[in-house]
PALUMNU-121474 format. One record per atom (N, C-alpha, C): x, y negated, z. Coordinates in steps of 0.2 Angstrom, whole numbers, plus 5000, padded with zeros to 4 digits. Example, Ala and Ser with C-alpha at 12.3 -4.5 7.8 and 13.67 -1.06 7.14 Angstrom:
506650285039 506250225039 506650165039 506450115035 506850055036 506450005039 
This chain:
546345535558 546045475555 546445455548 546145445544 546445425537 546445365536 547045335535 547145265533 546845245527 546645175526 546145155520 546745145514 546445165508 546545135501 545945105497 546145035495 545645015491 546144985485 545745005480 546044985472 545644945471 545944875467 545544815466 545844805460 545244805454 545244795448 544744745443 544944735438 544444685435 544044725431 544344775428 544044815420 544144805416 544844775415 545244765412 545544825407 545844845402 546244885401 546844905406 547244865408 547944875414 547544915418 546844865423 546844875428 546644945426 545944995423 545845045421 546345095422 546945075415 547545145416 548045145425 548145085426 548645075434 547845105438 547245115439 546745185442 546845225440 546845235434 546945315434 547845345437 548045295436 548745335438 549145325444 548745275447 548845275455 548445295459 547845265459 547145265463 547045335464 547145395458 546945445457 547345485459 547945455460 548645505462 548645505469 548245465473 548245455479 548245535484 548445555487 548345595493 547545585496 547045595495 546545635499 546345635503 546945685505 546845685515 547145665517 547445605516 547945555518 547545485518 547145455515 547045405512 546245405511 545745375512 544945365512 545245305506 544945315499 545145285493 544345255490 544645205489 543945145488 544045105481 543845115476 543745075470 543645015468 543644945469 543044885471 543344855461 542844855460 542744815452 542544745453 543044715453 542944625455 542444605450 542544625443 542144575439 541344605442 541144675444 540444675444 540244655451 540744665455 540744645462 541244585466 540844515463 541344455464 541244445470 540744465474 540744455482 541244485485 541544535483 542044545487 542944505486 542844475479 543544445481 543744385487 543044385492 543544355497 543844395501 543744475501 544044545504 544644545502 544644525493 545644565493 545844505495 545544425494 545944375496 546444365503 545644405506 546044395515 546544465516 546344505510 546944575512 547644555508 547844505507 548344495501 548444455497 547944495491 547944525486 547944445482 548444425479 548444395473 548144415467 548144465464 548144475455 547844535454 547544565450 547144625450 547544655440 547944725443 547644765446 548144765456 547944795458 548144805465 547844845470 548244885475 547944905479 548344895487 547744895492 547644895496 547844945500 548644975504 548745035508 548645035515 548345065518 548345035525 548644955528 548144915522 548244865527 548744825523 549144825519 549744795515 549544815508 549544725504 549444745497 550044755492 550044785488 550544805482 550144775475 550344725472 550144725466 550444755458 550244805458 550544835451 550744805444 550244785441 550644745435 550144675436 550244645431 549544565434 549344575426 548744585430 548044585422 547644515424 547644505428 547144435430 547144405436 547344355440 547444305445 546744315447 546644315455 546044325457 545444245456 545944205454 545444135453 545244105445 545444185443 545144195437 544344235437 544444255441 543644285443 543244265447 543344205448 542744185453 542544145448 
């Protein structure tokens, strides 16, 4: 079974290039890899709230969030 990855971003510029260069670097067969674009899908920021996730960009690896650089605080987008 593959451990989940979700990458939470706003659309940002940061959050865009920190996708392509992690999200996309991810292992495959390792990882079932989820994209969620907070600004067109704000119903899910109470998903990365309760996963973690302070700041966007970020992702979600089994369970434990990493926040890569901060393009925007999640209570900026609600």
């Amino acid at each position: 079974m593959k451990d989940k990855a979700i990458f939470y971003h706003a659309g940002c510029p940061v959050c865009v290039d920190a996708e392509r260069q992690l999200a996309d670097a991810l292992d495959r067969n390792r990882f079932d890899v989820e994209s969620v674009h907070l600004g067109q899908e704000a119903g899910r920021i109470a998903d990365a709230e309760a996963a973690g996730v302070k700041s966007v960009p970020a992702v979600v690896l089994a369970g434990q969030p990493f926040h890569i650089n901060f393009g925007a605080a999640l209570s900026d987008l609600k």
